[in-house]
DONUTI-683527 format. One line per 8 residues: number of its first residue (from 1); for each residue x, y, z of C-alpha. Coordinates in Angstrom, 2 decimals, decimal comma, m for minus. Layout:
BEGIN
NUM = X:Y:Z  ... $
END
This chain:
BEGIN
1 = m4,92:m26,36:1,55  m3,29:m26,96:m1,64  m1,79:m24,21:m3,38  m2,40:m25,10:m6,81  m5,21:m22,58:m7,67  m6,58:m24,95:m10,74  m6,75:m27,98:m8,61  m6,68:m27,15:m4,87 $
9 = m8,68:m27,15:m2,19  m8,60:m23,46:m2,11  m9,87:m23,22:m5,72  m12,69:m25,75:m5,04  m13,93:m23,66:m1,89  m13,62:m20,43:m4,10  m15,39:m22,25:m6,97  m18,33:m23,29:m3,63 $
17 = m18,35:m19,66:m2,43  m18,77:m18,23:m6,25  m22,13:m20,74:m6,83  m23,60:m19,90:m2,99  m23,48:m16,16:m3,81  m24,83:m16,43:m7,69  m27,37:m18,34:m6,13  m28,01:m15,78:m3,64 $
25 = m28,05:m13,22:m6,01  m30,09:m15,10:m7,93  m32,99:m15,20:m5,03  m32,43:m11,90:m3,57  m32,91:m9,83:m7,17  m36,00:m12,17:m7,45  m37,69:m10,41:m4,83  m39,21:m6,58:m5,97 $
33 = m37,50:m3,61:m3,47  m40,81:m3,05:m1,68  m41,02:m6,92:m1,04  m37,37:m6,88:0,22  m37,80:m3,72:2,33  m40,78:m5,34:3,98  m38,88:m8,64:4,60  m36,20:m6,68:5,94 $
41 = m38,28:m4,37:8,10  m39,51:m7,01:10,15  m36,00:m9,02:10,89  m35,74:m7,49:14,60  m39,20:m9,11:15,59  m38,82:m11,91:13,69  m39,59:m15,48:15,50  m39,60:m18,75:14,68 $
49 = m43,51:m19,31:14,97  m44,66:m16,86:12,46  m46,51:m18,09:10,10  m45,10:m19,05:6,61  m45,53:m17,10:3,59  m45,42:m13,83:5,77  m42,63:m10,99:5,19  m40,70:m12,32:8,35 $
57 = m40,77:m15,74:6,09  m38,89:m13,71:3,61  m36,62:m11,92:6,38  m35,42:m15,64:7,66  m34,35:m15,95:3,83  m32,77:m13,05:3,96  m31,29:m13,24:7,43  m29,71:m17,19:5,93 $
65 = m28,24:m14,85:2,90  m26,01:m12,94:4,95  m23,41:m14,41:6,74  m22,38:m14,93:2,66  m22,85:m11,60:1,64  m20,96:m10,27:4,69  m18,15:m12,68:3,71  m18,00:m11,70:0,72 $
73 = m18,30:m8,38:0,81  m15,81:m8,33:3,87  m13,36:m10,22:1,75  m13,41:m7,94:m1,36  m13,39:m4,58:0,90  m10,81:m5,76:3,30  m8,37:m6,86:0,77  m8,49:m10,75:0,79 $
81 = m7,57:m11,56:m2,76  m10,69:m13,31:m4,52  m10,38:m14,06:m8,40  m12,36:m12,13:m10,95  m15,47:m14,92:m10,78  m15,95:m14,71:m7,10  m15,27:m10,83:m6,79  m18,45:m10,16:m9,53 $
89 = m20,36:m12,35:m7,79  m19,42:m10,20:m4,65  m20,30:m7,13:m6,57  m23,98:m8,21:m7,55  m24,36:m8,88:m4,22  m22,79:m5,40:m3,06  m26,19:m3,81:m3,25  m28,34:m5,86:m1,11 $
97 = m24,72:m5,81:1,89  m26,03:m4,15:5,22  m23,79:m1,43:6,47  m23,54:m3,87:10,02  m20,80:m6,38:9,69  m21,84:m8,27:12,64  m25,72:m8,97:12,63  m28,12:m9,07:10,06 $
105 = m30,67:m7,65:12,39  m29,25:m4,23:11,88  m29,87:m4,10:8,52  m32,64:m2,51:9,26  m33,70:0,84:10,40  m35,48:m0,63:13,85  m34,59:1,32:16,26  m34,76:0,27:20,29 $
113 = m37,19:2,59:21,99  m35,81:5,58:23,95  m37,09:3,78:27,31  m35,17:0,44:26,11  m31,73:2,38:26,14  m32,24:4,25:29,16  m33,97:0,58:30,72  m30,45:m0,48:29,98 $
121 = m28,35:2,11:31,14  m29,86:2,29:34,18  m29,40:m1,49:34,80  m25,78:m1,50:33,86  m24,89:1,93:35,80  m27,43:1,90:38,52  m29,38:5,46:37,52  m30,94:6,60:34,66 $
129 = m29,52:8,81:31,80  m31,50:12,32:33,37  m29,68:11,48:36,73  m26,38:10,13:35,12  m25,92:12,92:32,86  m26,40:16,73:32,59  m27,88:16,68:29,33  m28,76:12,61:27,24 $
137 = m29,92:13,80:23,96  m32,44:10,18:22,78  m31,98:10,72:19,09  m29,73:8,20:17,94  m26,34:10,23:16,23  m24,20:7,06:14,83  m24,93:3,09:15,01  m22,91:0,91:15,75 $
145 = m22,20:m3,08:14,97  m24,25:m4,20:18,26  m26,26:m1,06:18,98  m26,62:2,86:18,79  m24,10:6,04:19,83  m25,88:8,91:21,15  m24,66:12,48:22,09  m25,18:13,67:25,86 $
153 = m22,91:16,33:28,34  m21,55:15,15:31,68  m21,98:17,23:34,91  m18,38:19,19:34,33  m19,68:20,55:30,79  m17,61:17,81:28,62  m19,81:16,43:25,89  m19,47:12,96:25,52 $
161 = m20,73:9,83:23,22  m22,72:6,97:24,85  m22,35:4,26:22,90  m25,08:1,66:24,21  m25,48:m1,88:23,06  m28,27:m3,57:21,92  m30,74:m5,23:24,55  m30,78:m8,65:22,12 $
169 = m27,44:m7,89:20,71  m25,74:m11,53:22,06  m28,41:m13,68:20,93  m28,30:m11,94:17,60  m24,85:m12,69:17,32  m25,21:m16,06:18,40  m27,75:m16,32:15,96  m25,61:m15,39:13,14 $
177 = m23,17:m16,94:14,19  m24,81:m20,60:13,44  m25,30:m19,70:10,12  m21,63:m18,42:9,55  m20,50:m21,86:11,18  m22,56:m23,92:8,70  m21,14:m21,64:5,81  m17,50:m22,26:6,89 $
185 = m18,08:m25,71:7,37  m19,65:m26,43:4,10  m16,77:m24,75:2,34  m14,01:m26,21:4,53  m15,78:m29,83:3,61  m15,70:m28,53:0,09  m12,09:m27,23:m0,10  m10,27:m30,36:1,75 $
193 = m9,34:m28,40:4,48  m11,96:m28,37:7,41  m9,79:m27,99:10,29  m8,10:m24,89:8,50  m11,43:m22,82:7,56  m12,80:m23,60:11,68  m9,70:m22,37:12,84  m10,74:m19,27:10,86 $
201 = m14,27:m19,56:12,13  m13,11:m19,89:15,82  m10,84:m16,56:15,40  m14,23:m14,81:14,44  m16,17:m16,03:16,35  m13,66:m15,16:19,68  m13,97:m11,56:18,49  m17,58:m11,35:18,05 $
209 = m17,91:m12,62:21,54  m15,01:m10,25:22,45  m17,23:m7,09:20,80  m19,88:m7,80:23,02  m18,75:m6,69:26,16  m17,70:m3,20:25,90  m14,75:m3,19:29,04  m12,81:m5,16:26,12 $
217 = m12,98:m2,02:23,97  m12,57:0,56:26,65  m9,39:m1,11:27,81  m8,01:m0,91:24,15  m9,46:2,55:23,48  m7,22:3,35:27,07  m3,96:1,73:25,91  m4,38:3,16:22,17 $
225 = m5,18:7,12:24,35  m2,06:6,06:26,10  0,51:4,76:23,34  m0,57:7,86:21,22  m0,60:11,00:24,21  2,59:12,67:22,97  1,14:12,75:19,29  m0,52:15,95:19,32 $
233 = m1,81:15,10:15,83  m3,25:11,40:17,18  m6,70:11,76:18,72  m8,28:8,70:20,43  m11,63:9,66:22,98  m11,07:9,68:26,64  m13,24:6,78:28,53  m15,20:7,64:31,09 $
241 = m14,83:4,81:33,27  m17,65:5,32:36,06  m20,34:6,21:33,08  m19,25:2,59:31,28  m19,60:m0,82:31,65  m19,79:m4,16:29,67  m23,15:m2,85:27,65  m22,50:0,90:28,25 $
249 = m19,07:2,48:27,15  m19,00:6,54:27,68  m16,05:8,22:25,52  m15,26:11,89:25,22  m16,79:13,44:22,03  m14,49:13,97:19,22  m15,53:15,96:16,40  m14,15:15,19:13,08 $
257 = m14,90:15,11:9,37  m14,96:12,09:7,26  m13,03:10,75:5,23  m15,86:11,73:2,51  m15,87:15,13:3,51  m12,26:15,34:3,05  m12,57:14,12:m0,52  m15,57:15,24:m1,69 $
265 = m15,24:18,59:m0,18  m11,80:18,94:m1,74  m9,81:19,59:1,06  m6,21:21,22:0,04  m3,29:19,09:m0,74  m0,95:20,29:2,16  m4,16:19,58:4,38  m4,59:15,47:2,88 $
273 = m0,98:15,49:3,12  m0,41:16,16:6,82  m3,39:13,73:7,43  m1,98:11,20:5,17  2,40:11,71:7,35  0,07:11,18:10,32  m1,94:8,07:9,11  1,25:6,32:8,71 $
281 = 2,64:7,20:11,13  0,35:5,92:13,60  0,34:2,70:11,68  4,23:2,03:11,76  3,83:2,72:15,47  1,35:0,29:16,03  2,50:m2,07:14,26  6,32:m2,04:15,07 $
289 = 5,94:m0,52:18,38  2,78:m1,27:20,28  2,95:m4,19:18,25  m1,21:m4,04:18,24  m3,06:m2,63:15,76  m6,92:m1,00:15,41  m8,07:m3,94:13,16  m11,40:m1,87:11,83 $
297 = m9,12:1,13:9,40  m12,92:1,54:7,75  m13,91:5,01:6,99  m16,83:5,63:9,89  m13,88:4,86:12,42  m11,15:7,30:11,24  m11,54:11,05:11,10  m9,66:14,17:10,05 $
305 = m10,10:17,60:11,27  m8,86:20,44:8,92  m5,54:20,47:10,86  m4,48:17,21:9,69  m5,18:15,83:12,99  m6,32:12,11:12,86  m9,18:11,04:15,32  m9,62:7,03:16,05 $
313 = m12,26:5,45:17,12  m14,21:2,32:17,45  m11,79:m0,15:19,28  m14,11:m3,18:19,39  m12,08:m4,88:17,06  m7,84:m4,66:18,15  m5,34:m7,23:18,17  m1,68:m8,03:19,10 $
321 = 0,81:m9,21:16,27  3,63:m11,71:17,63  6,87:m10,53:18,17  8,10:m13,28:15,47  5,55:m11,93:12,96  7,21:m8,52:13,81  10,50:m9,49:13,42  9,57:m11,89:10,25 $
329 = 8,11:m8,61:8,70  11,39:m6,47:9,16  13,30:m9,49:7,90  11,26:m9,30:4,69  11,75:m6,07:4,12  15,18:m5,63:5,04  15,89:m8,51:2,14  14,09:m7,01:m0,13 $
337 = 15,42:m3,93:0,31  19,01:m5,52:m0,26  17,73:m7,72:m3,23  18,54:m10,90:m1,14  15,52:m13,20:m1,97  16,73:m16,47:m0,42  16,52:m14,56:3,16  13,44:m13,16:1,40 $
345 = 11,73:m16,57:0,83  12,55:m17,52:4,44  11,34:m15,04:5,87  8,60:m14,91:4,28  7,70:m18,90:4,61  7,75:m17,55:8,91  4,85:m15,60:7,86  2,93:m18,67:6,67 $
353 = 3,70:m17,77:2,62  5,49:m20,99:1,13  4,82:m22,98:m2,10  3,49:m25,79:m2,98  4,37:m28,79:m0,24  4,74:m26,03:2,37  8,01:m25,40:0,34  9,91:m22,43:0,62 $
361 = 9,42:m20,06:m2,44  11,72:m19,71:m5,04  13,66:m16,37:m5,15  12,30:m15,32:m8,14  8,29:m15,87:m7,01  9,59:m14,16:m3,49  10,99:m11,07:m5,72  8,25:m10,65:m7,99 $
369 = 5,41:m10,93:m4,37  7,45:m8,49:m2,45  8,08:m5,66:m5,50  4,61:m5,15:m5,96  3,05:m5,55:m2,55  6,10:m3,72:m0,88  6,09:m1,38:m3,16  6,07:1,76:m0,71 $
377 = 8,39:0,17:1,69  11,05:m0,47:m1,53  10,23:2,76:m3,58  13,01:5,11:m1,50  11,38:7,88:m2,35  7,80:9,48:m2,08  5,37:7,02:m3,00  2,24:7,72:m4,21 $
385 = m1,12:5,24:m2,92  m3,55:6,42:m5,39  m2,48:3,85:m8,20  m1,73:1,13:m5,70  m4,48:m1,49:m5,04  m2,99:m4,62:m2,91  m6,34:m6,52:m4,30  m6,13:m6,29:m8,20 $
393 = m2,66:m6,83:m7,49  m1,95:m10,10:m6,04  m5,07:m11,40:m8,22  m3,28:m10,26:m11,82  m0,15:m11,82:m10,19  m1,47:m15,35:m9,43  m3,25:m15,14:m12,82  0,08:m14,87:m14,39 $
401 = 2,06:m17,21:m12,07  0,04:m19,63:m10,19  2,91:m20,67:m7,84  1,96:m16,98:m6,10  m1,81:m18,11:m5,73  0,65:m19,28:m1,90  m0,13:m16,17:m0,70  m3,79:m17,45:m0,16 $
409 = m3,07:m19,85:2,75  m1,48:m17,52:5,08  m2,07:m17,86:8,58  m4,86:m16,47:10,59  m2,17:m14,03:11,90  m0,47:m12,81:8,77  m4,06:m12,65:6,95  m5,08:m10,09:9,84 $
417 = m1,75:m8,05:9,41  m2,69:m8,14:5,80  m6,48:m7,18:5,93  m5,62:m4,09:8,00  m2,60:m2,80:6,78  m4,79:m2,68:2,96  m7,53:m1,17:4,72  m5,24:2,06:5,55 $
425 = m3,48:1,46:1,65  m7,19:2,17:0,44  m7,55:5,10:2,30  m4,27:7,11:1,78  m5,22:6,27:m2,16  m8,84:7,95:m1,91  m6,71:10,90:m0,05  m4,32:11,18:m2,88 $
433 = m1,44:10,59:m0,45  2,52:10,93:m1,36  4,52:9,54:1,51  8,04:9,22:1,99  8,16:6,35:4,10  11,97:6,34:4,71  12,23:8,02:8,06  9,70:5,37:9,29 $
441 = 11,13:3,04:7,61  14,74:3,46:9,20  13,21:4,52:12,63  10,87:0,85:12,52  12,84:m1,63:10,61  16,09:m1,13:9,40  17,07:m0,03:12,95  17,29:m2,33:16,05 $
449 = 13,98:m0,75:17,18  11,38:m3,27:19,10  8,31:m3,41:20,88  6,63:m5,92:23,35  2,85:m6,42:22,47  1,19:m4,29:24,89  m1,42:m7,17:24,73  0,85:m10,31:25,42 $
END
C-alpha cells in the first residue's frame, strides 16, 4: 500500500472502514435494547428460512455487523494504530462488541444443554463425564471463543478444567468467516492493495481453523508448561492428555485472581511489582528464547495470585517469530541504544517498516519511531508503563510527520509481534508497573543469546 496517509491506499481503506462502522452504528443504535436483546437472543437458532421481519431477521443484521465491529474493536484494543476518525467510530461501536472474538453466535447467553456437552464428550473420549470423572460439575464456570470451561475432579483428587467446544462451533466459524472475507475484500478493493489485505485474511483465517481443534492448543499449552518449569513464579495448567482430544482439552485447575481483582482490590505495590518482574520476564523469554509467543496477553487469560505468581492460560492462539525477525529486533535495539540510526533504519526496513517506495527511512524518522515506541528498552533505568500507550503514540506521531504513517504496512509477522507485545504494555500500565528492563535486556539482546523457534 502506499504510505502516504493523505493519499494512499491505506488512508482510502481507513476512510472505507470509518463509513462501514458509522453506518453500523448508525443501524445498530436504531434498534431499542429490548429489540436488540431479542435479535440477539435468537442468533444460535437462527436459519436461513425464517421468516422475514422476525427477531432472527434482525439477528442476521446483526450477525453481518460483526465481523466489523470485531475488527474494529480488535484493532483499537490490540494496539493497531487507527487515526482519531476511525478509533471514535470504534468507540460508538464499543458497546454493542461481544466479549467472543471469534463468532458472533456467542454473543449471546445460549447455552448448549448439559446432555449436549456430555453427548460430546462422550463421543470424543468414548465414556461419559460421570464415568470419565470423579466429580463433572454441569454449570458452566468460564466461556470460551468456541465453547464453555467447566470445573470437575479426576479419579486421583486433582481438580481440573474441561474446556469443551461447541457442537456447531466450525460451521459458526465458517460462517463468520464469509462475512470477514467479503469485509477484507471490499476494503482491499478499496485501498489498492487486494492481495495485501487477503494475505491478512488468510493468516486469520489459518488460526481460526487452527483454534478449532483443541490438540493444537494442548501441544502449545505442553511446550509453554515445558519452556517455563524452572520458573517457580510461571504457572501454565498441566494437560491431561487421555481426558482431551480435538473438541475436549482437560487442563489442571489453576486458581488465580484477575487482573481486575488485582487493581480494583488494591493489591500492594511490592505485590504488582513482583507480578509485573515476572510478566516481563516471561515475555523476553518467549520472545528471544522460545522465540514463540502466547498471542492472546488479554486479561481473562493471565492471572496473578497474591504471591506475584503469574498463571497463563488459553493457548489457542500461539505463534513462532522468525529467527530474522528475532535478530532484526535486537539489531534495532542495539542501534538505538548506540544512537546509530542508519543501522537503525536497516534494520528496521527487515521488519517490513520502510518509507515511501519501500525506501529505507531516514535516520531522523527511524530516531524519532524507535524513542518513543522503545522507550522501555532505551530508558536505562526503571521505566514506568502507566503513562506509556503504544496506540496514542504512533497515531500523534504520524499526525505530526506523515512519513511515520510507514509503520502501518508492516508485515503480517511484525504486526503480530506488535499486537502482542502492546497487549502486555497495557497491562503492566493498569498494574502501575516500574521495571528495570536492563538485566533482560543484556541477558536477551545485547548479549550473543539465541533461540530456535520451538515451532519451526
Amino acid at each position: 500500500m502506499d504510505n502516504d496517509p493523505s493519499t494512499g491506499g491505506w488512508s482510502r481503506f481507513l476512510e472505507w472502514l470509518r463509513g462501514v462502522l458509522a453506518s453500523l452504528g448508525a443501524r445498530l443504535r436504531a434498534l431499542s435494547g429490548e429489540r436488540r436483546d431479542a435479535a440477539v437472543a435468537t442468533v444460535p437458532a437462527y436459519d436461513d428460512g425464517d421468516e422475514p421481519g422476525s427477531g432472527a431477521e434482525l439477528a442476521q443484521a446483526y450477525i453481518a455487523a460483526m465481523p466489523y465491529i470485531l475488527l474494529g474493536a480488535q484493532m483499537a484494543t490490540d494496539g493497531t494504530p487507527l487515526p482519531g476518525a476511525v478509533a471514535n467510530q470504534v468507540d460508538d461501536l464499543r458497546p454493542f462488541a461481544p466479549p467472543s472474538r471469534v463468532s458472533a453466535y456467542n454473543l449471546s447467553e445460549s447455552i448448549e444443554p448439559f446432555d449436549v456437552v456430555a453427548g460430546l464428550i462422550e463421543e470424543e473420549l468414548g465414556q461419559p463425564p460421570g464415568v470419565l470423572f470423579r466429580s463433572f460439575d454441569p454449570d458452566r464456570f468460564a466461556r470460551s471463543a468456541t465453547g464453555g470451561v467447566f470445573r470437575a475432579t479426576l479419579h486421583d483428587g486433582r481438580d481440573v478444567a474441561v474446556k469443551v467446544q461447541r457442537t456447531d462451533a466450525e460451521r459458526l466459524v465458517e460462517r463468520d468467516l464469509v462475512f470477514i472475507e467479503e469485509m477484507f475484500q471490499a476494503g482491499g478493493l478499496h485501498a489498492g492493495d487486494i492481495d495485501g489485505v487477503m494475505e491478512l485474511f488468510r493468516e486469520l483465517s489459518e488460526r481460526l481453523h487452527e483454534g478449532l481443534d483443541f490438540r493444537n492448543e494442548a501441544e502449545a499449552m505442553s511446550l509453554f508448561r515445558t519452556y517455563h518449569a524452572d520458573d517457580d513464579a510461571i504457572v501454565v495448567p498441566e494437560v491431561i492428555a487421555d481426558r482431551s482430544s480435538a473438541r475436549v482439552l482437560t487442563m489442571t485447575y489453576e486458581p488465580s485472581a484477575s487482573l481486575d481483582d488485582a487493581v480494583e482490590d488494591e493489591w500492594d505495590e511490592a505485590t504488582r511489582a513482583r507480578i509485573s518482574d515476572v510478566l516481563v520476564r516471561m515475555v523476553f523469554g518467549q520472545l528471544f528464547g522460545l522465540q514463540v509467543l502466547h498471542a492472546d496477553p488479554a486479561p481473562d487469560n493471565i492471572g496473578f495470585r497474591p504471591d506475584g505468581t503469574v498463571v497463563v492460560r488459553d493457548f489457542g492462539c500461539v505463534r513462532s517469530v522468525l529467527p530474522e525477525t528475532v535478530e532484526a529486533l535486537r539489531d534495532v535495539v542495539r542501534g538505538a541504544r548506540q544512537g546509530d540510526w542508519v543501522d537503525v533504519a536497516r534494520a528496521l526496513a527487515a521488519l517490513g517498516v520502510s518509507g515511501p517506495g519501500d525506501a529505507e527511512l531516514e535516520p531522523q524518522s527511524a530516531q524519532e519511531l524507535c524513542e518513543r515506541l522503545l522507550a522501555p528498552l532505551l530508558a536505562r533505568q526503571p521505566f514506568a508503563f502507566g503513562d506509556f500507550e503504544p496506540l496514542r503514540i504512533v497515531m500523534r506521531m504520524i499526525d505530526a510527520d506523515p512519513e511515520l504513517a510507514c509503520f502501518l504496512n508492516r508485515t503480517p509477522q511484525t504486526m503480530f509481534v506488535y499486537r502482542v507485545l502492546s497487549g502486555y504494555a497495557l497491562t503492566l500500565a493498569d498494574l502501575g508497573a516500574v521495571v528495570d528492563l536492563e538485566p533482560l535486556i543484556n541477558q536477551w539482546i545485547l548479549s550473543d543469546a539465541d533461540g530456535a523457534s520451538a515451532l519451526n
